[in-house]
C-alpha positions in Angstrom: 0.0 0.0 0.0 1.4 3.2 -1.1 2.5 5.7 1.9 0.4 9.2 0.9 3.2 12.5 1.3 1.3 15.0 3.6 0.0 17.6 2.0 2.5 20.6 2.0 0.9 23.4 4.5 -1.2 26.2 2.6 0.7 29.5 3.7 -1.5 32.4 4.3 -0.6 36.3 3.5 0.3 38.1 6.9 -2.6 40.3 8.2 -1.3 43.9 9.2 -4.4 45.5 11.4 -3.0 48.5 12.1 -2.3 49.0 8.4 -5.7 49.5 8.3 -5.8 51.0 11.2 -3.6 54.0 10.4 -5.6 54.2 7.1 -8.5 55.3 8.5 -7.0 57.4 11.1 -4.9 59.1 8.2 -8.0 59.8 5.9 -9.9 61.0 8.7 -7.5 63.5 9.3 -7.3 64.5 5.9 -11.0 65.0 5.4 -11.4 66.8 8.2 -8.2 69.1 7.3 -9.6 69.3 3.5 -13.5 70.3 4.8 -11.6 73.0 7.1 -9.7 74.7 4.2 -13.2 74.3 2.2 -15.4 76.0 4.6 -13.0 78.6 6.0 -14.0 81.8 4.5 -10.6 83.3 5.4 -9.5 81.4 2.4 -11.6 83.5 -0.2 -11.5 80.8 -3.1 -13.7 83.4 -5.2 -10.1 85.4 -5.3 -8.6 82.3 -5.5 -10.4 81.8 -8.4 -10.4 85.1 -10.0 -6.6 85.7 -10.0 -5.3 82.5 -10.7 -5.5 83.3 -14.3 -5.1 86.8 -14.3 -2.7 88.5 -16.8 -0.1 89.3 -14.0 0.3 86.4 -12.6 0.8 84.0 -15.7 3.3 86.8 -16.6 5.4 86.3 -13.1 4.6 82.5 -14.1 6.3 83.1 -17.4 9.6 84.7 -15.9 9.9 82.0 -13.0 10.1 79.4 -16.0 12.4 81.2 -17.9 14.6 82.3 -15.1 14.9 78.2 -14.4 15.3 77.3 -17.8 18.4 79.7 -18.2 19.8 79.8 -14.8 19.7 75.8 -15.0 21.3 75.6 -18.4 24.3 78.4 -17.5 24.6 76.0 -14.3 24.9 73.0 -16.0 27.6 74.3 -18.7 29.6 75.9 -15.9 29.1 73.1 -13.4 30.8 70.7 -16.4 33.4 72.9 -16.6 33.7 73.5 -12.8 34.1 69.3 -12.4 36.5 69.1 -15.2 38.6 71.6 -13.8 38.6 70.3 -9.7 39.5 67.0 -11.5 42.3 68.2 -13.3 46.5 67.4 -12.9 46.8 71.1 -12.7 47.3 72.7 -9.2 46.1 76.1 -10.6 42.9 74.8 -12.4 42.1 72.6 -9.1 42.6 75.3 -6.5 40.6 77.9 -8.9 37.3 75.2 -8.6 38.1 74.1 -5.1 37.7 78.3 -4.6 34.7 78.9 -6.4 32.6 75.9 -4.6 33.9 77.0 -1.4 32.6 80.6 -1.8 29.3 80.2 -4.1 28.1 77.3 -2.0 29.2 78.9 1.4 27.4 82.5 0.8 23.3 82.2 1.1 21.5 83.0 -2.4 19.8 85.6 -1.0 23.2 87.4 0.0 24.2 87.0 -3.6 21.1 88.0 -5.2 21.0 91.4 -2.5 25.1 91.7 -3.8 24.9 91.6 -7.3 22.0 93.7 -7.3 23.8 96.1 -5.5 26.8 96.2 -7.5 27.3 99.3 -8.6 27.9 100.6 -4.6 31.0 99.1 -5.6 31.5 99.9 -9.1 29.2 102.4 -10.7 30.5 102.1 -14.4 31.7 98.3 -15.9 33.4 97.9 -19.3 36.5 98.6 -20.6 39.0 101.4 -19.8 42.9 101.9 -20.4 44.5 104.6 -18.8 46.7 107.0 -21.2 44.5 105.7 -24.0 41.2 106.9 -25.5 40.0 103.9 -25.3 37.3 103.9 -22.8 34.2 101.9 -22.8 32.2 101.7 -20.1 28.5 101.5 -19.4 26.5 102.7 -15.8 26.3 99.6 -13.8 22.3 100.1 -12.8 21.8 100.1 -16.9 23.6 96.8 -17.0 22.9 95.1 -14.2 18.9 95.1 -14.3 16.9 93.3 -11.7 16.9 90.3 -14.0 20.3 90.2 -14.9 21.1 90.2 -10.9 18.8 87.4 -10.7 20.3 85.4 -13.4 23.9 85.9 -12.3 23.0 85.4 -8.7 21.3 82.3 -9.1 23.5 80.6 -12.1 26.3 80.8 -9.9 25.1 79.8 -6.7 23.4 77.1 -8.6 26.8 75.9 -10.6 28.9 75.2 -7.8 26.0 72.3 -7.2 26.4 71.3 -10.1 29.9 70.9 -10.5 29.7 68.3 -7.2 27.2 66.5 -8.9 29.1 66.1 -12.5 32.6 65.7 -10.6 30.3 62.8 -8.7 29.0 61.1 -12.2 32.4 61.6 -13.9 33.8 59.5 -10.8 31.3 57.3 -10.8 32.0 55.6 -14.1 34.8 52.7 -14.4 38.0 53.6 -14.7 38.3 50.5 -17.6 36.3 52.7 -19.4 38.4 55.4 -20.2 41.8 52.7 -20.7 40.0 51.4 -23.6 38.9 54.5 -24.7 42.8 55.2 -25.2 43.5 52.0 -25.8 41.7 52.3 -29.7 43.8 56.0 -29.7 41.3 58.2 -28.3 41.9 61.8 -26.8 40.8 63.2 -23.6 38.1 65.6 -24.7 37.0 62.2 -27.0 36.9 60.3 -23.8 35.3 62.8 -22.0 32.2 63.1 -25.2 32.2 59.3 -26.1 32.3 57.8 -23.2 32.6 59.2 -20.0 29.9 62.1 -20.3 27.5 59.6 -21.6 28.0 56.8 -19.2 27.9 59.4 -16.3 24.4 60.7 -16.8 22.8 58.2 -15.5 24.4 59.2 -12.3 24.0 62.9 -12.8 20.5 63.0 -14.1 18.5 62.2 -11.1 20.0 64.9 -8.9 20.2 67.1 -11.5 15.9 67.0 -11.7 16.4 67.6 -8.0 18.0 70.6 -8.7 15.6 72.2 -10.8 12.8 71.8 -9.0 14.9 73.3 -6.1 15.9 76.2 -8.9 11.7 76.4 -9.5 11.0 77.7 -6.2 14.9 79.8 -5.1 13.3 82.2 -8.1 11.0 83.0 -5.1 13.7 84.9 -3.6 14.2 87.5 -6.7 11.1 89.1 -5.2 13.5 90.7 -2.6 14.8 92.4 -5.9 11.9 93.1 -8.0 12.6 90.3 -10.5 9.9 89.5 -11.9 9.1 86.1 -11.1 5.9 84.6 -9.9 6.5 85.5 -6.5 7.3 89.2 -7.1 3.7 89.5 -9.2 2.1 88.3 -6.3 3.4 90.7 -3.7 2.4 93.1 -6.5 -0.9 92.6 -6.4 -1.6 92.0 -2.6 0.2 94.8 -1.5 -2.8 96.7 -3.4 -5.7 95.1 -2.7 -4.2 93.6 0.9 -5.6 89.5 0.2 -2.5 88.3 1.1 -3.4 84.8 1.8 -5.7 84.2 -1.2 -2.5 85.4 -3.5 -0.2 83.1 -1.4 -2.4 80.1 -2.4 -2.4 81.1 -6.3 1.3 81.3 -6.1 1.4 77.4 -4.3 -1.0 76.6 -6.4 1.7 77.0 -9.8 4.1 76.2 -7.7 2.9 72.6 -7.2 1.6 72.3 -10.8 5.0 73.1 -12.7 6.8 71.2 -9.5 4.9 68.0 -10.5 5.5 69.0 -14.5 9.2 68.8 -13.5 8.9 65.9 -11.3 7.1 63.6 -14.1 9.9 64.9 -17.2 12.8 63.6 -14.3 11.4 60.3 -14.1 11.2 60.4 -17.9 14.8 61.3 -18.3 16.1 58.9 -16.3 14.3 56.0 -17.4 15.5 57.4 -21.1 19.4 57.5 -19.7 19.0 54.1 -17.7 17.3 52.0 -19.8 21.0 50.2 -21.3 22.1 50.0 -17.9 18.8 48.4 -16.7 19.0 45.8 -19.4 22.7 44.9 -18.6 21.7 45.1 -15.3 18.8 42.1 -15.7 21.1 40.2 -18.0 23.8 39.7 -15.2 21.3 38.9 -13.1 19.7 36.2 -15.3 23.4 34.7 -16.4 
């Protein structure tokens, strides 16, 4: 008579109660928190409502995304160069980048954007001017030197010695085999550097890099200590006329969040883009 195996035990799914628990307790919260915003009329969601799109405010919208766009892409190019240069065999390169981190990341943005706006205390005229010569072009530094320009140079540079950690950080991150064949088939540096270190790096330097922008999305906040133009600035402009302060403060959170999210979904997008060889590689070895 054949000997029946026993059967093998049917394993059940752990229960977690006070998964459930905190749930509810969490939505709760949340309801009551969302029905308190929705029936306070301190709020005043008619303003809300009526300057959200109002013609000033998608301006100072306008001028926050531009401001990030540029001040991101002059970070980026001078953060590369920044890296390249703290990486260097040259003492004078690498104390020049070690310099500019230590001062652009030690000095708050705000002191930068208060000091470039304020340039001309120390030099009212910049250009060019050689003594015993006629040659003498300068221009006022208030003409040059607009709110916006103070904006752009004070938060491209603050914003590049970032970025120079962050590239110096991918560039280190990819295998030194790399670049030996690389000059093994007769490459040169700056080759290395464009074939095949840069691109091998990015998927390293991408997702901080989204960080960073979103970061750069709301430091424009700050250029409304100098009249620049940005989102923030148009809403002080309007509240300090008709005195809703809070209803202008939600507009501005309100396109703060929506571009925030914007930027948040085209980071995922880049770096599934920049990963996806890796990825595969990735679940190959793990498969062999």
């Amino acid at each position: 008579m054949a000997v029946q195996e026993p059967a093998e035990p049917m394993l059940l799914p752990p229960r977690h109660h006070w998964r459930a628990v905190a749930a509810v307790a969490v939505s709760v919260v949340l309801a009551a928190f969302v029905a308190s915003l929705a029936g306070n009329p301190n709020m005043q969601w008619d303003v809300v409502g009526n300057y959200l799109f109002s013609g000033q405010i998608l301006d100072g919208l306008a001028n926050t995304i531009i401001l990030t766009i540029l001040c991101m892409a002059i970070a980026i190019v001078l953060g590369i160069i920044i890296a390249i240069m703290a990486m260097s065999g040259n003492p004078v390169l690498y104390w020049v980048a070690q310099a500019y981190i230590w001062f652009f990341r030690g000095v708050p943005l705000l002191v930068q954007l208060v000091f470039w706006f304020n340039l001309a205390l120390l030099w009212p005229r910049i250009g060019l001017s050689l003594p015993f010569t006629d040659i003498d072009y300068t221009i006022s530094t208030n003409v040059l030197i607009t709110s916006f320009v103070a904006s752009v140079l004070g938060l491209a540079l603050h914003e590049a010695a970032y970025m120079a950690e962050i590239v110096r950080a991918g560039l280190l991150g990819v295998d030194s085999g790399q670049s030996e064949a690389g000059r093994s088939l007769g490459m040169s540096d700056g080759q290395l550097l464009r074939r095949i270190i840069l691109p091998q790096a990015m998927r390293i330097i991408v997702p901080p890099t989204g960080n960073e922008v979103i970061s750069m999305l709301k430091a424009t906040s700050l250029v409304a200590f100098i009249a620049g133009g940005d989102l923030m600035t148009a809403v002080q402009n309007v509240y300090s006329h008709n005195f809703r302060v809070m209803p202008l403060l939600i507009v501005a959170s309100i396109w703060y969040l929506i571009v925030t999210t914007l930027a948040t979904f085209l980071q995922f997008y880049l770096e599934k883009r920049v990963g996806q060889g890796f990825s595969s590689v990735a679940s190959r070895s793990k498969r062999a």
